[in-house]
Every structure is written in C-alpha cells, then in structure tokens.
N, C-alpha and C positions, 0 to 999 in steps of 0.2 A: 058657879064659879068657885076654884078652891081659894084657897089664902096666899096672899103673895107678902112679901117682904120688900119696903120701900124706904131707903134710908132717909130721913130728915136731916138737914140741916140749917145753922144759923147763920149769916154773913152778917161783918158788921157794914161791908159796902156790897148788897147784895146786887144792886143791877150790873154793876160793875163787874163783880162775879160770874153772873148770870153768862154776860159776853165772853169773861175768859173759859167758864166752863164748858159752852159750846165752840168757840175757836180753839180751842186746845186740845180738848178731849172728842169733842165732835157731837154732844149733845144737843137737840133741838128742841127751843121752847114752846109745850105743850099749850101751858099757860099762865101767865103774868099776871097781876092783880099787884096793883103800885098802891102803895097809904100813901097817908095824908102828910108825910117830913120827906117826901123823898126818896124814901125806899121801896119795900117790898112786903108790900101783906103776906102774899103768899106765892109760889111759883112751881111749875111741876116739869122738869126737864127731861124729854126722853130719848133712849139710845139703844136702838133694836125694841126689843121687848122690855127693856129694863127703864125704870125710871126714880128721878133725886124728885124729893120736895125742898126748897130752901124758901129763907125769907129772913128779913131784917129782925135785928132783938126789938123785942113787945114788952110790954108789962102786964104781962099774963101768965098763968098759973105755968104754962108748957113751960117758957121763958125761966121759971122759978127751980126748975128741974134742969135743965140742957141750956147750954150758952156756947159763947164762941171760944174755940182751940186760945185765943189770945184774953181773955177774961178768964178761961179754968189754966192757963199756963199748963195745960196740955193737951191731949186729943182724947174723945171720949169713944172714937170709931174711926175702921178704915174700909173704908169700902172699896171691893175689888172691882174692877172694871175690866172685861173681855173687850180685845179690842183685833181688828186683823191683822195688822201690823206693829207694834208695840215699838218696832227702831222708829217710825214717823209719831209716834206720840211722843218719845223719849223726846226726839229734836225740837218738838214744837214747845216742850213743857222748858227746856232747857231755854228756849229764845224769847219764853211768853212771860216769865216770871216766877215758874215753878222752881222750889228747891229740892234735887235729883239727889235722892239716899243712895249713894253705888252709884255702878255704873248697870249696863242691860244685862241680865247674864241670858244668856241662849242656853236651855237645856229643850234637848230633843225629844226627852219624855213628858214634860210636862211644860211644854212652851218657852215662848222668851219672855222675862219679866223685869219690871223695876220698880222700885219704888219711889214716891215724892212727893211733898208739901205742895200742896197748892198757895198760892200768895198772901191767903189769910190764916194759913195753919194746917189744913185736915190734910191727916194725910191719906195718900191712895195708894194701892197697890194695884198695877198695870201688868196685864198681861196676855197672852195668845191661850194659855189655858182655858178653857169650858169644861166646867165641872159638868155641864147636861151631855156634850156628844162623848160619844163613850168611842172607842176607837179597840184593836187587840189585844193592845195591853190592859186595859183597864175592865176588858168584859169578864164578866165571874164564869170560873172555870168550867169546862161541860161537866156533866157528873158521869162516875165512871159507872 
C-alpha cells in the first residue's frame, strides 16, 4: 500500500459534529470510539475513498500541538472535499448551520465551488473538481 493523506481533526462537541458532518457533507461513520466525559476518543469518517479522523480535545501530547479553530482563533487547515453536486451541499450547509464564504461560483473548467465554516470553525473548501480524473483539458500535451 502507498501513503495516503488523512486530515485529523479536533471538535470541542465532536458527536454532535460527527452528525452534522455526515448530514451535511454526506460522510459516513467508519468508526466511533466515545471516552469516558461524553465525547470522542477517536472517530474515522468516510466519503468515497477519502476519509477525516476527529475526536474531542485530550490532554495528550497531539492535543499540545493542534487544537480547536475556536481555542487557536483561527484555522490551522482546509480541507478540500469533492463532491457531485456542490449546489446541494451549498443548500444543506446553508440550512445546517454552516457559515457560507461567497456564494457558489460555477466555473466550467474547473468545477463548481464554495467555500464555508463548519459550526465549530474549520473551514472547507467544496467542490466538483477531482484533481485525480483528468479530463482534455488537463491531459499533458502529445509530444510532437
């Protein structure tokens, strides 16, 4: 297997999270692992191929490094998310509690996108773009 790339995150109400980031964005929970206050040991949420880790703040070494968007007073990552439709994400995030940066824009060459805070800070950037499928515009040129 080669190396993949899996963004981590902190919630400070992660179950609660947990719900809006699968009713919103459409992620489904891999799996859950609750501590002992309430919260979230650990959590791995997948969507396609791609998948988040989150989980409540610890007091643990990680914890001493990375914290929540609302304890560093601002974002430390934004994680992109492909998605097929990006108008029915825009609407759900708009009605779910998400705060929507712009509005959608529709570009033809490189998808429809938007940007927007999730309820506790992080922001994402949403979109129809897929950096993997390559399409005629983006294939490297033949050689002459």
């Amino acid at each position: 297997m080669g190396s993949l790339v899996i963004p981590t995150l902190i919630y400070e109400d992660a179950p609660k999270m947990i719900d809006w980031l699968c009713d919103t964005f459409g992620f489904t929970p891999r799996a859950v692992y609750p501590d002992d206050k309430g919260g979230v040991a650990h959590a791995e949420l997948t969507l396609g191929d791609g998948m988040i880790m989150l989980g409540s703040p610890k007091d643990n070494e990680f914890n001493q490094v990375q914290s929540t968007p609302k304890a560093l007073r601002g974002v430390m990552q934004s994680p992109y998310l492909v998605v097929e439709d990006a108008q029915a994400v825009f609407d759900k995030v708009a009605l779910t509690g998400g705060m929507i940066v712009g509005e959608l824009r529709r570009d033809t060459e490189s998808g429809d996108t938007f940007i927007c805070y999730d309820p506790e800070g992080y922001l994402w950037c949403i979109g129809t773009y897929n950096p993997w499928q390559t399409n005629a515009q983006t294939q490297a040129p033949a050689a002459e």
